[in-house]
MARROKOL-218296 format. One record per residue: residue in one letter; x, y, z of N, C-alpha, C in turn. Coordinates in steps of 0.1 Angstrom, whole numbers, plus 5000, padded with zeros to 4 digits. Layout:
<recs>
AXYZXYZXYZ/...
</recs>
This chain:
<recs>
X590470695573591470715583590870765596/X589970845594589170895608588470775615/X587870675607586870575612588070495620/X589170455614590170385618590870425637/X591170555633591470615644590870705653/X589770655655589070695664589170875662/X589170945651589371085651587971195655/X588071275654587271395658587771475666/X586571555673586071675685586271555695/X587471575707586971545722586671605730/X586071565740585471625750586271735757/X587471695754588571875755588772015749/X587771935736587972065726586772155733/X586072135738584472225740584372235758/X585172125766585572195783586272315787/X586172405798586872525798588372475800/X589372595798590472595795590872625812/X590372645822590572605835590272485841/X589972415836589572275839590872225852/X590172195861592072095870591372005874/X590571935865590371795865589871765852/X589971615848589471595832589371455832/X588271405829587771195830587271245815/X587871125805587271135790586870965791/X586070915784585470785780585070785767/X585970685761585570725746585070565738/X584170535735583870395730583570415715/X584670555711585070475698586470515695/X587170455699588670475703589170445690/X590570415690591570345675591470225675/X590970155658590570035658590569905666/X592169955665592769855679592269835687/X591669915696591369925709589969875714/X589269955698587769865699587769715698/X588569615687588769505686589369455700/X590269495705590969445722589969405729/X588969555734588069565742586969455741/X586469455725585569295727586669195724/X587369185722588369035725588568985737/X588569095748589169015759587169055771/X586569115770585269145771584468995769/X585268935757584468795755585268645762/X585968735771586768585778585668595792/X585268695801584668645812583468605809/X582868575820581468515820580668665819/X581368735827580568865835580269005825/X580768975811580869045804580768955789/X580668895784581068795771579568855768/X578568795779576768835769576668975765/X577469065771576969195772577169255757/X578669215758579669285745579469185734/X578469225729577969135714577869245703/X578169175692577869295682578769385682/X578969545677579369565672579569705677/X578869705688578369895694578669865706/X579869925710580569935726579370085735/X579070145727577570195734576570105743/X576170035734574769955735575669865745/X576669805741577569695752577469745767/X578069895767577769955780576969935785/X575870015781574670035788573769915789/X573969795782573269655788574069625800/X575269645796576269595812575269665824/X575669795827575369855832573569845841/X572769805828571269795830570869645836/X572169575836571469405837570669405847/X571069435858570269435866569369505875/X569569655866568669725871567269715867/X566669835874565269895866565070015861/X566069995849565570175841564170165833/X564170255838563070315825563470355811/X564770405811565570445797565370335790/X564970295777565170205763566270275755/X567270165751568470215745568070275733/X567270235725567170205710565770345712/X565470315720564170445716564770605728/X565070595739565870745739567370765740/X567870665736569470705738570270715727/X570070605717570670525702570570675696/X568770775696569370875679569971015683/X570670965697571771155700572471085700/X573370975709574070955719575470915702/X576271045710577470985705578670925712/X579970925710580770805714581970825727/X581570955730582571065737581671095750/X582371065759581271155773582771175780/X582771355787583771415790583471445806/X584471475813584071535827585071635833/X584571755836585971795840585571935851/X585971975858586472025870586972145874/X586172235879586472385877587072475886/X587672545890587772655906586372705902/X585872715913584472815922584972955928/X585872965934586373055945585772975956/X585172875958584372835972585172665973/X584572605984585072445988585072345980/X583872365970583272265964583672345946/X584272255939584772315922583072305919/X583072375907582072355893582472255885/X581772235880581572115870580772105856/X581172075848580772025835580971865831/X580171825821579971705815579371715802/X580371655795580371685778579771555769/X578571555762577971455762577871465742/X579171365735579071375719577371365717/X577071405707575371415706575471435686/X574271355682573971355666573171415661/X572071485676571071535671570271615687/X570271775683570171865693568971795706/X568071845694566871805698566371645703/X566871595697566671415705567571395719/X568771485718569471485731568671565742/X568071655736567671745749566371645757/X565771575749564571495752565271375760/X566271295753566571245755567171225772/X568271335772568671405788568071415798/X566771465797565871515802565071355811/X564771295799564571145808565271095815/X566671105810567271045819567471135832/X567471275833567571355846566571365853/X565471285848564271305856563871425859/X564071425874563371555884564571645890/X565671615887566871635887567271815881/X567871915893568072035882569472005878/X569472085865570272075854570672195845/X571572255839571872295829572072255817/X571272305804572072245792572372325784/X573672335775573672445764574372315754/X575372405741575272265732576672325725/X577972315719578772355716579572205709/X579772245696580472165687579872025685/X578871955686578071885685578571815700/X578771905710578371835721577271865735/X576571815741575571875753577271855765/X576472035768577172055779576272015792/X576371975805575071925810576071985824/X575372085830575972135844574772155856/X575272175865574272205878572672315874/X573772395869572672535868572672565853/X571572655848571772725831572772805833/X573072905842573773005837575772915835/X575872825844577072755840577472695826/X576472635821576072555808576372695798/X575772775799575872875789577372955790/X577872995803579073055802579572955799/X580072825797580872735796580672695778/X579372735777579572715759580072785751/X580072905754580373045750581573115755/X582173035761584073075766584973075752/X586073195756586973155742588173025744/X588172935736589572835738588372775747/X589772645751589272515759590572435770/X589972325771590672295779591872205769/X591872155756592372165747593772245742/X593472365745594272495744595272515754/X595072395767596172455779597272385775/X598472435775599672375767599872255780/X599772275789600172155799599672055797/X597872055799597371975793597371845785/X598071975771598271915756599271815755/X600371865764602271805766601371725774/X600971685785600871575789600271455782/X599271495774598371405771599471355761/X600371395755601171375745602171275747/X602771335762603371245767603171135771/X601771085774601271005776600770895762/X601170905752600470855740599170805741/X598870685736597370655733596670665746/X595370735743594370785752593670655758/X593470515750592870455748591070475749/X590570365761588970375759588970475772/X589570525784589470615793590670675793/X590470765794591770865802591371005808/X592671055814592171155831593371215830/X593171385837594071445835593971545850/X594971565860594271655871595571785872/X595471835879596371945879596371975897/X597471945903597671895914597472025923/X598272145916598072275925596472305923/X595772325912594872295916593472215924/X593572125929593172025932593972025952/X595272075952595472115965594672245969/X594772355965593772465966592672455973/X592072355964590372315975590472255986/X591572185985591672105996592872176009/X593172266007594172336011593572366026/X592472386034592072416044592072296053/X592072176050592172006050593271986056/X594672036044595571966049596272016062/X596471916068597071956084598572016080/X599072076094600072186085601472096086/X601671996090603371906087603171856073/X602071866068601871796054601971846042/X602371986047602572146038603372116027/X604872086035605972116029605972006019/X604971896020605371786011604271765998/X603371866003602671915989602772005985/X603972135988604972185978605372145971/X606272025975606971985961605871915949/X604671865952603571855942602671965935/X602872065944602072215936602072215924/X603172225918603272225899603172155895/X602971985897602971885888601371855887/X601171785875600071725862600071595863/X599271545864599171355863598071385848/X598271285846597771215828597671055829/X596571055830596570855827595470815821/X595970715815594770585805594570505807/X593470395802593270285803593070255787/X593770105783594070105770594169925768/X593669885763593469775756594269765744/X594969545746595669505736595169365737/X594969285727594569175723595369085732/X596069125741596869065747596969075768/X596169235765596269265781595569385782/X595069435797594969555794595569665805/X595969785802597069845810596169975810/X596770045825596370155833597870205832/X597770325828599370355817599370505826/X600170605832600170715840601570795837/X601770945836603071005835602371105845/X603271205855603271305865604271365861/X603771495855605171595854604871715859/X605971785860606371925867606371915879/X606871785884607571835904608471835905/X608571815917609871835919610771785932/X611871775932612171635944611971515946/X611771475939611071295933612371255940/X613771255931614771205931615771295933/X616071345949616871465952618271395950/X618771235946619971225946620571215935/X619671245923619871205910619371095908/X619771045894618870955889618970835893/X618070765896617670635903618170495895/X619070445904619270285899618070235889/X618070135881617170075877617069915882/X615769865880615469765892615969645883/X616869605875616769505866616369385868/X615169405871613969285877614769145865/X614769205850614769125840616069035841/X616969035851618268945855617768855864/X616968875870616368735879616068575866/X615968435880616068345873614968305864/X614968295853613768235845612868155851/X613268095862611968015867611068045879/X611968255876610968295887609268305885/X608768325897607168305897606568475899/X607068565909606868675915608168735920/X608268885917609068955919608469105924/X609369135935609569255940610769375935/X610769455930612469545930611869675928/X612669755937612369895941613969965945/X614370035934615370135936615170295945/X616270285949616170375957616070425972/X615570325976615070285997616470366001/X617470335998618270426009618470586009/X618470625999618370765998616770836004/X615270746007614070756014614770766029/X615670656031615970656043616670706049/X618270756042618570846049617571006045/X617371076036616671186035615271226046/X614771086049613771116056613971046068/X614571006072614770946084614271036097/X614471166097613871236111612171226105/X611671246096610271216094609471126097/X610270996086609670866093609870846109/X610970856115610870836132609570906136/X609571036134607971176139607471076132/X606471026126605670966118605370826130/X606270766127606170606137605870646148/X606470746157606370776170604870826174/X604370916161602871006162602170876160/X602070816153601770656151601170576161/X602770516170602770436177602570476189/X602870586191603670656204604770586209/X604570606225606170516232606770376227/X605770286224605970196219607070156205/X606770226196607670246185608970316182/X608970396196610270536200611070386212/X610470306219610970226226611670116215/X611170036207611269946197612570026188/X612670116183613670136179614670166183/X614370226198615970246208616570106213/X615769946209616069826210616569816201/X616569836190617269806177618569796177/X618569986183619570016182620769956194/X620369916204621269846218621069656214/X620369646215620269496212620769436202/X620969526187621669446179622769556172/X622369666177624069746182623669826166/X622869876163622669846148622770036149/X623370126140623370266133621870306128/X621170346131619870426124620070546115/X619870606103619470516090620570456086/X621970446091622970436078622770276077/X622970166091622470026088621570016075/X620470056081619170016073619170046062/X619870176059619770176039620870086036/X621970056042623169956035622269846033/X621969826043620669666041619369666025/X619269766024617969786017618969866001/X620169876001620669905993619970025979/X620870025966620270085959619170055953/X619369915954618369845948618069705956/X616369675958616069595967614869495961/X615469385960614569315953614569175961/X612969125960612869025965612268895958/X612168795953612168685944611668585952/X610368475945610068345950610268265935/X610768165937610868085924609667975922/X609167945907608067835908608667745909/X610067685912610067545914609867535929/X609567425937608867415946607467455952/X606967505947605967505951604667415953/X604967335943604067225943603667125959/X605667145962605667095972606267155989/X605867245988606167365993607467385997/X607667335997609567395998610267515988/X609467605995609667775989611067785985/X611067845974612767915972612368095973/X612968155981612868235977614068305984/X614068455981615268505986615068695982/X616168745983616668875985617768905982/X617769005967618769035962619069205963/X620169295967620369405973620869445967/X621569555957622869625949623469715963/X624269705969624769745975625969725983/X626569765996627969715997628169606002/X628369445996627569326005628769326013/X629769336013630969366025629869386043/X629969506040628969586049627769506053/X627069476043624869416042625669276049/X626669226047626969106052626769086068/X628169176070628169246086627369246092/X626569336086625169416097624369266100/X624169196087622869056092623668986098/X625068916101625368846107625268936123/X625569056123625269146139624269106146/X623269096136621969086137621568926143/X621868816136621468716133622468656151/X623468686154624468686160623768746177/X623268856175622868886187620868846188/X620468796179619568676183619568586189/X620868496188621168366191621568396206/X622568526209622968526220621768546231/X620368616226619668666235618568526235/X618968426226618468316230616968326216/X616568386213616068436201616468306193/X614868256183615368166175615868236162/X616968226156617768296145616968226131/X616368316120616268256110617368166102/X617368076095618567986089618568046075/X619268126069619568186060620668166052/X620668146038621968096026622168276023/X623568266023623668396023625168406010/X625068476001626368505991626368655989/X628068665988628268835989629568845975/X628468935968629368945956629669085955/X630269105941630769235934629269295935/X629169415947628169515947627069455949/X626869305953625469265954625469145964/X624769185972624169065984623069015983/X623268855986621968825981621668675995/X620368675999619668626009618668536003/X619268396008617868316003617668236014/X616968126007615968006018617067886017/X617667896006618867776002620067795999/X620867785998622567825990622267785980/X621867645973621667675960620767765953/X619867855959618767955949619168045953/X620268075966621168235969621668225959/X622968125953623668145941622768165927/X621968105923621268135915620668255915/X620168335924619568455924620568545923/X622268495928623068615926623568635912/X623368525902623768545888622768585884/X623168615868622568675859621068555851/X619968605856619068555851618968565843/X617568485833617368525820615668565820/X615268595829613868645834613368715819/X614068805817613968925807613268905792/X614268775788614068695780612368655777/X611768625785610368545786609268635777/X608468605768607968685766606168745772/X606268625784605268705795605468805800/X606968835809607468885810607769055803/X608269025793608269165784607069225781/X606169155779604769195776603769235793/X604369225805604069285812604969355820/X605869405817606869515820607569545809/X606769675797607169725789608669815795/X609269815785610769865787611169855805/X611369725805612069675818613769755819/X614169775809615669815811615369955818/X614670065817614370195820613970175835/X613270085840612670055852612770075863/X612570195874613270225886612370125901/X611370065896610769965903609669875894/X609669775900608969655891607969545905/X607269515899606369405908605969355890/X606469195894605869075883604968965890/X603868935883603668735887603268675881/X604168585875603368475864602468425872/X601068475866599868365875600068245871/X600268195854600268075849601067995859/X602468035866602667975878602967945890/X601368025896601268015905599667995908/X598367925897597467935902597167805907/X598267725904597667575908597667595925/X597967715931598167745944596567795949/X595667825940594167895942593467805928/X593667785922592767725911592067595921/X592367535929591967425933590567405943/X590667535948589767565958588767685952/X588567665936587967755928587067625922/X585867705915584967625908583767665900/X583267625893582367725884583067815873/X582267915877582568095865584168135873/X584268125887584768195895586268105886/X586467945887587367955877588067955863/X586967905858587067955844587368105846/X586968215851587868375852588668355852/X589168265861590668285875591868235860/X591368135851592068045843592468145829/X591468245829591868335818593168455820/X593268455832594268575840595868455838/X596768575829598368505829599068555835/X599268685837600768785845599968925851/X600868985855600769135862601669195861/X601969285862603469355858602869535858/X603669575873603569715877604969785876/X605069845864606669895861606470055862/X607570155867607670265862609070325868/X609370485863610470525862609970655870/X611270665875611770835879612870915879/X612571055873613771135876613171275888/X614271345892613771485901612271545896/X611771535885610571635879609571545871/X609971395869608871325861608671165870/X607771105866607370955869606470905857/X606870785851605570715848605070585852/X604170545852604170405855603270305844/X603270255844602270105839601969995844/X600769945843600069865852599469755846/X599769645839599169555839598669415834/X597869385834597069255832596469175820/X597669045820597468985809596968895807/X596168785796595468705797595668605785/X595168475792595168345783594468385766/
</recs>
């Protein structure tokens, strides 16, 4: 069961228990993950020679070495310490710059210290050794208080809850602690930027990178802030109602509560920006197409804002694409014909837009027939590219999809060699995650032929 699941001592159990930062790299993860890793390792060119065999160690460090000139030999100083675990993590100093540690799994004291030592060269260093791991720091006396501390970074319940929260670690994962990590940087930040890394002081980010025979995803939760979602809980993007024969999708809940809540910021912001130019440009806005600032622009941008290209047409370019809104299309109607209306009058060429206004949802396309289609109920959801790159789509407070499969005949053509056989192994993308007032997670990714 241990061999299976990647079990033991990590690199957490032996780093200090103040740690506000943490990088783990583990190349002997849960079965799964080792089998993933050379499954999809053996689809590029750029990696297939590397990852042979049976030792994601040795796999590394050929990667790594191809083209250098080390002097290290794997098999004669690295192979009889080197265990499967290398840790990093991040300390308060009282000064600018944190302390640091790096936790290096080891099988054998003595062959590691020799071992380290070649590889540090001429380099100063600390070593001490704790639970069969080399601690390896700037100075000795760090190395040693850091071996000899009671508890770890292991022991910090936040820590623990996150990593928890976060389930499988896979082959990397990171853990930072935001108040800390502001602190250092606290003399830096300029002072309008204060109030908006208060509401980040308390919160923890936790993320992995994790492999599946099928894709591989950069997986992230942020907890303990606060103000994420000052209007309560966020629409969800139900990307998965769009048409089945979509290609790429945009949907992001929430833009109008950004916009009215922040509206005197973003203006300061654009203006510090642009200067007159941008403070001019939006007092046009507002006279030229008569338009309310923010209340227009969030009706427009609704609770939910999503934007869709379909793969039919493309071949021949006659794009379908469009813009679907949850919000009051009564209203979203209004404002774009104001708009569209006082273009024409100022002589302005007006975009030609298919436009349908339903129960709570407006929707903007290139055609009247792919407006109506975009305003029903897709079956996007359904797809099983789809689901497999936006885990729990129903939970979803923003989504970005793209079936590459269709859309590469749009770049495959003007590819050739390695460069396409890669390009040929890549099928979807899929960037999903959720928010409430004190949490976020997200997921990220990339799936393959």
């Amino acid at each position: 069961m241990g061999a299976l699941g990647g079990g033991g001592t990590q690199p957490s159990d032996v780093l200090p228990a103040d740690a506000i930062a943490y990088a783990r790299l583990d190349l002997d993860p849960a079965a799964n993950q080792k089998v993933a890793l050379f499954q999809l390792a053996g689809k590029f060119t750029a990696t297939k020679d590397s990852f042979t065999g049976d030792d994601p160690r040795k796999a590394l460090f050929d990667l790594l070495n191809e083209d250098g000139d080390s002097k290290i030999d794997f098999a004669k100083d690295v192979d009889p310490w080197l265990g499967s675990r290398v840790g990093f993590a991040a300390m308060p100093s009282g000064k600018t710059q944190p302390d640091f540690a790096v936790a290096i799994q080891i099988t054998d004291e003595e062959a590691a210290k020799a071992g380290i030592a070649k590889i540090m060269e001429n380099d100063k260093y600390g070593i001490a050794f704790r639970d069969d791991y080399a601690l390896v720091t700037p100075t000795q006396d760090l190395a040693t208080k850091y071996a000899q501390a009671e508890g770890s970074l292991s022991d910090n319940a936040g820590f623990s809850e996150d990593m928890g929260a976060l389930g499988e670690q896979g082959v990397l994962s990171f853990w930072a602690s935001m108040g800390g990590l502001i602190e250092l940087a606290k003399k830096e930040v300029p002072a309008n930027q204060a109030a908006v890394l208060d509401q980040v002081k308390d919160a923890r980010f936790a993320g992995a990178l994790r492999f599946d025979s099928a894709y591989v995803e950069l997986a992230g939760v942020v907890r303990g802030a606060k103000g994420m979602a000052p209007e309560g809980d966020l629409p969800k993007a139900n990307i998965g109602t769009l048409p089945a024969t979509t290609a790429g999708a945009v949907s992001i809940s929430g833009l109008d509560q950004v916009l009215t809540k922040q509206w005197a910021e973003i203006e300061k912001q654009a203006s510090a920006t642009g200067g007159a130019q941008v403070a001019q440009m939006l007092q046009q806005v507002k006279t030229q197409f008569g338009l309310s600032l923010p209340g227009d622009l969030a009706t427009v941008v609704g609770k939910n804002f999503t934007v869709a290209v379909d793969s039919e047409g493309l071949d021949t370019n006659q794009i379908k694409g469009g813009v679907r809104v949850a919000t009051d299309a009564a209203k979203a109607q209004a404002i774009v014909d104001k708009v569209l209306n006082a273009m024409s009058q100022n002589g302005q060429p007006a975009p030609q837009v298919a436009k349908v206004a339903g129960d709570g949802v407006f929707t903007l396309a290139t055609s009247q027939d792919y407006a109506k289609k975009l305003a029903e109920e897709g079956t996007l959801g359904e797809s099983e590219t789809f689901q497999t790159a936006i885990p729990n789509a129903g939970d979803a407070n923003y989504a970005i999809f793209v079936d590459l499969d269709k859309v590469e005949k749009l770049y495959l053509a003007s590819m050739q060699g390695d460069d396409k056989a890669n390009a040929e192994v890549l099928r979807a993308v899929g960037l999903s995650g959720s928010q409430t007032d004190t949490e976020a997670t997200f997921s990220l990714r990339l799936l393959f032929n």
